[in-house]
C-alpha positions in Angstrom: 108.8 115.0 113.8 105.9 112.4 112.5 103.4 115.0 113.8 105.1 117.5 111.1 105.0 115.0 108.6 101.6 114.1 109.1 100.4 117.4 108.9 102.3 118.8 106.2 101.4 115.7 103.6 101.7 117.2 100.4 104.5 120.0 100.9 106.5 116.6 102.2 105.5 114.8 99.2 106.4 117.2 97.1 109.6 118.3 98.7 110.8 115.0 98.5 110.0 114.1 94.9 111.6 117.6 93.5 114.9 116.5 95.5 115.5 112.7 94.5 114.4 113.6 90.3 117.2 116.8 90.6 119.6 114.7 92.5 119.1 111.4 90.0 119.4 114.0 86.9 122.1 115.6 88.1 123.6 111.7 88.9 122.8 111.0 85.1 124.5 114.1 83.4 127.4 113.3 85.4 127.8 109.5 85.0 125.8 108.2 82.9 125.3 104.3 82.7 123.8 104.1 78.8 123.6 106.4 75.9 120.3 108.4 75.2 118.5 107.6 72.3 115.8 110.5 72.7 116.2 113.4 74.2 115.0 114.7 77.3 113.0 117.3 76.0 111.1 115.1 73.8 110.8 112.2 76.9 110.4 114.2 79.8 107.2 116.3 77.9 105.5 113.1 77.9 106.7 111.6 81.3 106.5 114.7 83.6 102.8 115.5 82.0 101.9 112.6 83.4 102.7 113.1 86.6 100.9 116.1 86.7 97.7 114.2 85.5 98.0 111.7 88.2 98.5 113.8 90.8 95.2 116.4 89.6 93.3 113.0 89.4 94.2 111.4 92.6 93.7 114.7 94.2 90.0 114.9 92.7 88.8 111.4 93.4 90.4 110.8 96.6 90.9 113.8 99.1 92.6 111.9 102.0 94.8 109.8 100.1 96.0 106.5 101.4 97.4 108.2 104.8 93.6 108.9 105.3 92.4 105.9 104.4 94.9 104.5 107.6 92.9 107.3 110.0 89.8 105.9 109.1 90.6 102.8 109.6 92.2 103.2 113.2 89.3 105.5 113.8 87.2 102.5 112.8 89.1 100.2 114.2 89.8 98.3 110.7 92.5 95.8 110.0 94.5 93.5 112.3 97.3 96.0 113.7 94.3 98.0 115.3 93.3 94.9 116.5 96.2 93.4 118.6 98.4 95.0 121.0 101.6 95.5 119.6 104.5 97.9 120.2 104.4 100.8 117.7 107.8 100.3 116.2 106.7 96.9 115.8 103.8 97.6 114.2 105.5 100.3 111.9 108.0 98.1 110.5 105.1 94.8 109.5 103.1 97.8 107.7 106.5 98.5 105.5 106.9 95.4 105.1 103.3 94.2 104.1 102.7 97.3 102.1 106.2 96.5 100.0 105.1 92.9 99.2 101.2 94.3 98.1 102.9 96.6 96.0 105.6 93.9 94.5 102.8 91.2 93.5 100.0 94.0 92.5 102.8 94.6 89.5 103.1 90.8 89.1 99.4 90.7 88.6 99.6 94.1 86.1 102.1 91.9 84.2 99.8 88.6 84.1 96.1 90.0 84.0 95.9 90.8 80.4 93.2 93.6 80.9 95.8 95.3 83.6 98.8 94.8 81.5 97.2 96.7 78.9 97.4 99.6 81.0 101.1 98.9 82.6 102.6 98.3 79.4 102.4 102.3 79.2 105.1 102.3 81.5 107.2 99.6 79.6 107.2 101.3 76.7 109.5 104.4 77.2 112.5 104.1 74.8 114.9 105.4 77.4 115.0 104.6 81.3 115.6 107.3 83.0 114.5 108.7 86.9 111.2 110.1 85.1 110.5 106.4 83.9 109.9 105.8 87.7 106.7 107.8 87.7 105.7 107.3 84.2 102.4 105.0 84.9 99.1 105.9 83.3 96.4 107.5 85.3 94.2 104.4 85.4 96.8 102.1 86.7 97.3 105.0 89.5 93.8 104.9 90.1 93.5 100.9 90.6 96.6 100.9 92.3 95.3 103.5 95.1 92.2 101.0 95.5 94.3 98.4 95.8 95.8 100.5 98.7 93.3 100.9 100.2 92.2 97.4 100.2 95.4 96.6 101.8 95.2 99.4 104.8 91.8 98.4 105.5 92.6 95.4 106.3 96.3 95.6 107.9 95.3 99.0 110.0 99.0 100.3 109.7 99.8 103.1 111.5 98.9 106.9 109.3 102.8 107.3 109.3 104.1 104.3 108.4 101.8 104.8 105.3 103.8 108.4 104.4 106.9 107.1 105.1 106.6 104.1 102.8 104.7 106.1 100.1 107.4 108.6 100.1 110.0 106.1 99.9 108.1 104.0 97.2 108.3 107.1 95.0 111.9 108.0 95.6 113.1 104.5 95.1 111.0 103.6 92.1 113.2 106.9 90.9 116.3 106.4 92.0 116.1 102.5 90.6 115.1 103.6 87.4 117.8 106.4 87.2 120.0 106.2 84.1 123.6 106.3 86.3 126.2 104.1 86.7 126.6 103.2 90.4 129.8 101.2 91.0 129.9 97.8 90.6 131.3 96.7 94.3 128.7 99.0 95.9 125.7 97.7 93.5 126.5 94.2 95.4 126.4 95.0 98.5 123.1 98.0 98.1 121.3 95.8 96.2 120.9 93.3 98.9 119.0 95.8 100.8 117.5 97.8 97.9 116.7 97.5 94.2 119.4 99.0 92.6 119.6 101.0 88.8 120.9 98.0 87.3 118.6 95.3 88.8 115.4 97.1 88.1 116.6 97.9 84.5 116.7 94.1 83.9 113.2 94.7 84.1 112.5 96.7 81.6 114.0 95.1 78.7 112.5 94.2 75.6 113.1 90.3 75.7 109.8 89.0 77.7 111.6 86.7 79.9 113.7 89.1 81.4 110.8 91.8 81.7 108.9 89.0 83.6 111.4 89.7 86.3 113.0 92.0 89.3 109.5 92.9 89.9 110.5 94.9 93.2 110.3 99.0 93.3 111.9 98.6 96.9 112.8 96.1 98.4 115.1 93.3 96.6 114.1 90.4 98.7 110.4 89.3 97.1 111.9 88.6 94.1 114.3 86.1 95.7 112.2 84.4 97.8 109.8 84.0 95.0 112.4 83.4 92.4 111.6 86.2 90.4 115.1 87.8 90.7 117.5 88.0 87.7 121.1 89.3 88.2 122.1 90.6 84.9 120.5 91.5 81.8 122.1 88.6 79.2 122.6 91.5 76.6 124.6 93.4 79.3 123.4 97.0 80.2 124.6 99.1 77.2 123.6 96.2 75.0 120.1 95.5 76.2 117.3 96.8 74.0 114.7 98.4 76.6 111.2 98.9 76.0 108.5 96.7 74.3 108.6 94.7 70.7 105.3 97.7 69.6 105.2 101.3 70.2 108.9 102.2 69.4 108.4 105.0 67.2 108.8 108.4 68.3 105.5 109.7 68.6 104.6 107.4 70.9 106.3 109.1 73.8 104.0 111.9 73.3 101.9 112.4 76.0 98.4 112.2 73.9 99.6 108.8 72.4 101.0 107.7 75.8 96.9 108.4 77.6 95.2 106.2 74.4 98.0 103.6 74.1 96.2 101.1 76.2 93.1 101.3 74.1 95.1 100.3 71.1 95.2 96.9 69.6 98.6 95.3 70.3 97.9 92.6 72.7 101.7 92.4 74.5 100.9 90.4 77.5 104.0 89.0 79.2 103.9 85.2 78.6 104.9 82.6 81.4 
């Protein structure tokens, strides 16, 4: 089973994404948990073509990805886990782990770095949340974000798979959490103990700064607790909340051309403390 995975990357990849965004739409037409401003048409132009950039420009610059970066570095013997002897289930569950918490304070630090957040705040700045918000980054935070990635497998050595299993559950979390659907209250409790949930993560991405400063986790709920990040509730409530950032709220900014510029334009919004 991990010897398919590993050798079928991209078809796995791919499979998975195309499943969780027509699962989470179909979730969204049938329950929805806020009105839509915009329509998808208009939205998902912008957001989807991004995706598509990404993935050309991640595919041109680096050819093994971050599961190859893990094969060169237990071919090279890089990182502590290729340094100890450790059982591999052992092993597999500390990269998850460390790979969750290097993701959760690289977007504290594209929140806080004022050159980074420049970049970031394209993904803040959607006027809807929806599952294509999830994957709505712009292609230079992709591309800092993969060397970051690297960074962080060079010097851990986690095992190849662990690395595809956590990427492909990075990407269908940051869309399911984003997903515009109303998940029952009861279960939201108890789910988002273990995972970030729609509502938690929306918090997020309202337009009052204190609470985008917050709920910082794609994945796992528990960073933003232990480093009291965590806000329960939106104080506008869900329907009420106003989500995006106080600039770039007209409707030609969710084209896709204004979306690539936008960080080169002159509306300094970093997140205060």
């Amino acid at each position: 089973m991990l010897e398919t995975i590993l050798a079928n990357e991209p078809l796995v990849r791919l499979s998975a994404f195309a499943g969780v965004l027509v699962l989470m739409a179909g979730l969204e037409a049938l329950m929805p948990r806020r009105a839509r401003h915009y329509s998808r048409r208009l939205r998902w132009t912008g957001n989807l073509g991004i995706v598509f950039i990404d993935t050309l420009l991640l595919r041109v610059l680096f050819p093994v990805a971050a599961v190859g970066m893990a094969g060169l570095a237990a071919e090279r013997g890089w990182g502590v886990l290729n340094l100890v002897d450790l059982p591999f289930w052992f092993g597999f569950v500390v990269s998850l782990l460390v790979l969750d918490l290097a993701i959760w304070a690289q977007h504290v630090m594209f929140h806080y770095v004022p050159i980074l957040w420049r970049f970031h705040r394209m993904h803040h700045s959607d006027l809807d949340i929806d599952v294509t918000t999830g994957v709505r980054f712009h292609p230079v935070e992709i591309v800092i974000s993969m060397l970051i990635k690297f960074g962080v497998i060079a010097l851990l050595g986690p095992p190849a798979v662990a690395v595809i299993v956590f990427e492909i559950a990075l990407n269908a979390t940051a869309m399911f959490n984003h997903a515009n659907f109303k998940l029952p209250q009861a279960m939201d409790r108890i789910v988002r103990l273990l995972l970030v949930t729609p509502d938690m993560h929306r918090v997020h991405h309202s337009v009052d700064k204190c609470e985008t400063n917050s709920n910082f986790g794609f994945n796992l709920p528990w960073w933003d607790r232990l480093f009291g990040t965590y806000r329960g509730q939106p104080v506008a409530g869900h329907t009420g909340m106003m989500i995006g950032l106080e600039v770039f709220r007209s409707r030609e900014d969710l084209r896709l051309d204004r979306m690539l510029v936008q960080p080169f334009k002159n509306a300094d919004q970093r997140q205060s403390l």
